[in-house]
N, C-alpha and C positions, 0 to 999 in steps of 0.2 A: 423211905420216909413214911411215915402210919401219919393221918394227919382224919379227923371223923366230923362228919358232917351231916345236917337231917339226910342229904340224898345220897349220898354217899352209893351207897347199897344198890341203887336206883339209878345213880348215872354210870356205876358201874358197867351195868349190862343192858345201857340205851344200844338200839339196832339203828344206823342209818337209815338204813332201806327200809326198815319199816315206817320209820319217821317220815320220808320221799315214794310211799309208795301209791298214794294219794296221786300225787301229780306227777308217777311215773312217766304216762304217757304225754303229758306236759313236757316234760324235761326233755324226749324224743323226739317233739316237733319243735321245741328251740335247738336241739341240736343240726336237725336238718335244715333249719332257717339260717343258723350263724352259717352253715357250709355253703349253702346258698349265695350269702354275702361276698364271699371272697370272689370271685368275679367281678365285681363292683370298682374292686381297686383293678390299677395299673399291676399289665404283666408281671414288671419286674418286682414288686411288693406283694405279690400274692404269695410267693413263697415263706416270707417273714407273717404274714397273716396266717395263713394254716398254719407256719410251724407255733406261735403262741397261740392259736385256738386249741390244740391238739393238747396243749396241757396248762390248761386253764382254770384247773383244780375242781373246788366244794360246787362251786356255783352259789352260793347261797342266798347272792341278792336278785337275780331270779329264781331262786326258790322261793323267795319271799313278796316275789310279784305272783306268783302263781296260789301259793298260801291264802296271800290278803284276800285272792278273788276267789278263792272256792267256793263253786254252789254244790259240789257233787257230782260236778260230770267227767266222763273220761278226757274227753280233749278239751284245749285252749281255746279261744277264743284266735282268732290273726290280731284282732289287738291286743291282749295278752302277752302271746308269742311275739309280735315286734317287741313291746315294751321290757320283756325280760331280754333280748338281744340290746337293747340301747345301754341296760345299765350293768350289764354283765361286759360289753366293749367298752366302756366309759371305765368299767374297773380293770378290766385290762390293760388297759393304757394309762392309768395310775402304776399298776404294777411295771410294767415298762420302764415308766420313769423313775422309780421308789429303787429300782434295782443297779438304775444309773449311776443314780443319788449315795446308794450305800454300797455301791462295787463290787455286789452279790453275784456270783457264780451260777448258785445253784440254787433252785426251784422249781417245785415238783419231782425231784428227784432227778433233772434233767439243767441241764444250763441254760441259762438266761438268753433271752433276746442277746443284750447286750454282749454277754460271753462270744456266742455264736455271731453274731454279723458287727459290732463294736459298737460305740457309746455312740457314734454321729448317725448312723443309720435306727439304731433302738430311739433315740429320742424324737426323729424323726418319725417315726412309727406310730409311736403315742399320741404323736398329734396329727397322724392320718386316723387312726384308731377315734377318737375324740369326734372329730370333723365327722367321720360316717355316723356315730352315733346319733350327734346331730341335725343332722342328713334326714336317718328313718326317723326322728321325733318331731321334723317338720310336716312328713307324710301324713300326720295327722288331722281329721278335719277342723281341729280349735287349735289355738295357739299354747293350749295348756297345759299337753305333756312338755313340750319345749320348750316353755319356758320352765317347768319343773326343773327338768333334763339339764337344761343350761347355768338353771341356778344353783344350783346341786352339782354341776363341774368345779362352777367358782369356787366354791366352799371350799371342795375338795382341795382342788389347789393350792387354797388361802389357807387350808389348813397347813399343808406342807410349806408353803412359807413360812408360816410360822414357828413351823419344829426345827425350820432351816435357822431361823434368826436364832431360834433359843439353843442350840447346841452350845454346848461349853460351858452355857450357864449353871452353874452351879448352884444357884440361888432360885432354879424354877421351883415357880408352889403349884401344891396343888389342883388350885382351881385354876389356872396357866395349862396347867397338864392334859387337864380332865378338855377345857375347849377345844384343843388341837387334835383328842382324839375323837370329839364331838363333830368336828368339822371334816376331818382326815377321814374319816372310816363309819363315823355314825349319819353322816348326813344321806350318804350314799344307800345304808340299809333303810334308811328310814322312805326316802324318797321314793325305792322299792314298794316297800308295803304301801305308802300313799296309794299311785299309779295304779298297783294290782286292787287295792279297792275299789278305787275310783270308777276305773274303766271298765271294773266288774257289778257296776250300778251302784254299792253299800251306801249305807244311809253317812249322814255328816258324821253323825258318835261312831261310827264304825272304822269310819276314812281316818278320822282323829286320832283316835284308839289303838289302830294296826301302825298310824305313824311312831306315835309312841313307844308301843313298842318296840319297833324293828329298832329305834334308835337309841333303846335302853340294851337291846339283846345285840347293837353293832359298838358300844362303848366298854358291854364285859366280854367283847368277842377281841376288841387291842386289846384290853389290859390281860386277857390270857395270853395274845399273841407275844404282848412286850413279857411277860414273864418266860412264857417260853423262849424267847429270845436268851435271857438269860439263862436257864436253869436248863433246859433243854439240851437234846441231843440230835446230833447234825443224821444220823444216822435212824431216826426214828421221825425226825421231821421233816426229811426229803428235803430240807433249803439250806443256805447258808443262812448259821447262828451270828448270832455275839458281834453282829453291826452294830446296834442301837450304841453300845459302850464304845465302839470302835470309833462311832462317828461322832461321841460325844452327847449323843441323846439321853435325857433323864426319864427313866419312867416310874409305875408306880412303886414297886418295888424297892427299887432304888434312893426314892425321894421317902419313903417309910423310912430305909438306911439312915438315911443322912439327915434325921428332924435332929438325931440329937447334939450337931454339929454346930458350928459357927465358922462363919468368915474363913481364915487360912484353915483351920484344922477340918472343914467340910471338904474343901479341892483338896485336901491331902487326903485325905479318906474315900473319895470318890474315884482319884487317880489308882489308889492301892487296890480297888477294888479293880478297875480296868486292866490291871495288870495281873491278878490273879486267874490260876486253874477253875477250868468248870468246877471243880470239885469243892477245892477251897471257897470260892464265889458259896456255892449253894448249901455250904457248913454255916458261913456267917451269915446270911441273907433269914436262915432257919434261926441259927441261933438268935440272933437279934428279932425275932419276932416279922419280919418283913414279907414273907412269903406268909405267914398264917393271915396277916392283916392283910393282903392282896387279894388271897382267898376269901375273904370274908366281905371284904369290897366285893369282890364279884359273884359271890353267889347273892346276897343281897340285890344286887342291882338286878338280876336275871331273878329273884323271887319279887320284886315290883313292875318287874314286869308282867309277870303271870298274869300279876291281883287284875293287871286291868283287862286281864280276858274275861276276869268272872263275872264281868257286865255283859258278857253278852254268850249265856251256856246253850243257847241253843241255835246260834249263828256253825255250819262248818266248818267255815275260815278260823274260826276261832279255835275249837277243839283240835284244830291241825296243826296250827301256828304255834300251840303249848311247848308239847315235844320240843321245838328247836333251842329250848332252855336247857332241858335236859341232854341235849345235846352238847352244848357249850360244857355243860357241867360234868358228863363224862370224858373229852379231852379232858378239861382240865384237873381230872381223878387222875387219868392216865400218867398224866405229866407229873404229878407228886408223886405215884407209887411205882413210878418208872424205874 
């Protein structure tokens, strides 16, 4: 697929590691801190605890508690380092249960909780997983990560409710769509950057600023995710695909498809599509314009987020925090010229 865009050229050849290499040694002493943790639990769950820390993926929303606080130094802070462990197990144990939910296999290139020990011990999991998060966000001497922490579980939750209630619907609209991944997935990155300012001193417009962002850069991070879902390759995305249609979920793509529908001939067209080849799926989704319009949804979303780093060019939270657009926006090069 050839598909051109202003970054194009530029998210091509984004470097991880050099995007992460700021808060390398950050990311080392939370790695040591989560390993730490598993002791915490009971014998018998310690083994399901290492086995899902061990591939626990991007990390990104402690990346982005580390990000929000950068002054420059090589190590974290311990409150830093707790706080990217609370919301990195908080997201853990969403994926936990997301995997229950949608009967996935495989993730990270390895099989699921669930796969490995079954749905009644993985769900259980999750909300050991959850409970400890909240645990270390009590440790703190104000009630205010914790309550962040907790509020920002609900969401998450209540996001998945949500997506729960609306399967099937064929009639979901867009601003329906856009809150459940606001609450599902944006609330969680956002909460991120808050905490890492906060607890890193930042002024209020900073605190503000990095929320916003993270939770503009955690709404075009689903809707790449929900496209790859679709269009995507099991074999290049280490998890199992092609739930969201499986389990009846609408995403952006999808609801681009289906504007030009009505009533019966909308569910008839949304089932034909569920039951088509990858290949077939990602001919129509192209031809009909759906997959350029998602693209365009998200790189837009991920360049308003920028704008609002320009308030602040000589903060190094800021200049750090950019990159992870261009991040976003190199997978999702990838996934078109795949």
């Amino acid at each position: 697929m050839s598909l051109s865009d202003p970054y194009n050229n530029l998210a091509s050849e984004v470097n991880a590691a050099e995007i992460l290499e700021p808060v390398a040694g950050h990311l080392e002493q939370l790695e040591d801190y989560l390993q730490s943790q598993i002791e915490a639990f009971e014998p018998e769950v310690q083994p399901l605890v290492e086995f899902t820390l061990g591939h626990s993926g991007k990390k990104i929303r402690p990346v982005l508690v580390f990000l929000s606080g950068y002054l420059g130094e090589e190590e974290a802070s311990p409150e830093l380092v707790r706080a990217a462990a609370i919301v990195e197990l908080v997201h853990l144990a969403t994926l936990v249960h997301d995997d229950i939910l949608d009967e996935a296999d495989l993730r990270h290139q390895v099989e699921t909780v669930t796969a490995r020990y079954g749905p009644h011990s993985a769900v259980l999991l999750g909300d050991a997983l959850f409970a400890h998060a909240l645990k270390l966000a009590a440790d703190y001497p104000t009630p205010e990560v914790c309550r962040a922490v907790a509020e920002s579980t609900r969401q998450v939750c209540s996001g998945e409710i949500c997506q729960t209630f609306a399967r099937g619907d064929g009639d979901l609209s867009l601003p329906t769509y856009l809150r459940i991944i606001d609450l599902k997935t944006a609330e969680l990155f956002a909460v991120s950057a808050r905490l890492g300012a906060r607890l890193s001193g930042g002024s209020e417009d900073w605190v503000a600023a990095a929320e916003t962002f993270a939770r503009k850069l955690g709404v075009a991070y689903q809707i790449y995710d929900d496209l790859a879902d679709i269009i995507g390759r099991e074999d290049k995305a280490g998890k199992t695909l092609g739930t969201d249609l499986e389990s009846g979920k609408l995403t952006l793509p999808v609801l681009y498809y289906l504007e030009e529908f009505e009533g019966a001939e909308r569910a008839k067209a949304w089932q034909e599509m569920r039951n088509m080849s990858h290949a077939e799926r990602l001919q129509l989704l192209t031809e009909k314009a759906a997959v350029r319009r998602t693209h365009d949804y998200l790189v837009a979303e991920l360049g308003a987020a920028r704008e609002l780093l320009n308030r602040f060019p000589d903060l190094p939270a800021s200049a750090c925090l950019a990159p992870l657009t261009l991040w976003v926006e190199s997978a999702l090069h990838k996934l078109l010229h795949a």
